[in-house]
N, C-alpha and C positions, 0 to 999 in steps of 0.2 A: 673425645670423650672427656677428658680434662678437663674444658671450658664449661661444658654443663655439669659438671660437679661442683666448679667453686661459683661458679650462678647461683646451685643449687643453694651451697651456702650461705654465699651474700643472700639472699632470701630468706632464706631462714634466720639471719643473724637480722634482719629490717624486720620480720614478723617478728620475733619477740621481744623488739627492742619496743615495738608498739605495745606488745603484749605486757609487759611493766609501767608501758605508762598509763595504760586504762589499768591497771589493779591498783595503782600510785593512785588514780580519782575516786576508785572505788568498787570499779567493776567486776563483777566475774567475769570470767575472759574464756570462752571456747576460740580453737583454734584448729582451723580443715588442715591436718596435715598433710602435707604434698597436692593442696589441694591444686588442680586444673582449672577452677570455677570461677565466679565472680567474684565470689568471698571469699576472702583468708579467715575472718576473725569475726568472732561477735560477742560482743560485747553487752552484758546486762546490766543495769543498775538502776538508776532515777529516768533511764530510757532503755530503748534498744538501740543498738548501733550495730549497720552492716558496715564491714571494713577491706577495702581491697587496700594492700599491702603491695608498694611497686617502690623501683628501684631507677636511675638512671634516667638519660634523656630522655622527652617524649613520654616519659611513663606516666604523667597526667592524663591527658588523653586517651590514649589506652585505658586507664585505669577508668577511667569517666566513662567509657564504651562498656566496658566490659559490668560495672556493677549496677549501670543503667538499667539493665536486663533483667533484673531482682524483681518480681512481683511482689511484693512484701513490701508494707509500713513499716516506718520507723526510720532511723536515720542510714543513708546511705551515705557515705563517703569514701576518699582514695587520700593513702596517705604513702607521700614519696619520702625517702628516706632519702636524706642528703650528708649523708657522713657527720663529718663536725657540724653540723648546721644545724642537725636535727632533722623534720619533718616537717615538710610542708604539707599542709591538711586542707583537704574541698569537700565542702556537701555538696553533693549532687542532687 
């Protein structure tokens, strides 16, 4: 049970570190909490942006799978968090 709590975390601390940097651009920034879904995050401003919010290896992929599935215009993309590194970010 341990290891899915501080997952949980690490997740939640990569969604909002996203979450700062679209309001830093400009955005309003909703956010699925505990969301299951394709989307963590959406993002409004001079567009729309859907946002999967992923963590660790592999989580490109996945994360391209999973927000693919979005019926919805506008930007789709997956952004991996990589610690000190930042994020690495895909439109899909």
């Amino acid at each position: 049970m341990r290891s899915s709590i501080s997952n949980y975390r690490r997740g939640y601390y990569a969604e909002r570190k996203a979450e700062e940097a679209l309001e830093k651009e400009g955005y309003f920034v909703v956010r699925a909490a505990g969301s299951r879904g394709p989307v963590d995050l959406v993002a409004l401003g001079k567009d729309v942006r859907l946002i999967q919010v992923k963590r660790g290896k592999g989580a490109l992929e996945e994360g391209k799978r999973e927000i693919a599935r979005v019926p919805c215009p506008g930007l789709k993309e997956v952004w991996v968090y990589e610690g000190r590194r930042g994020f690495r970010k895909e439109v899909v």
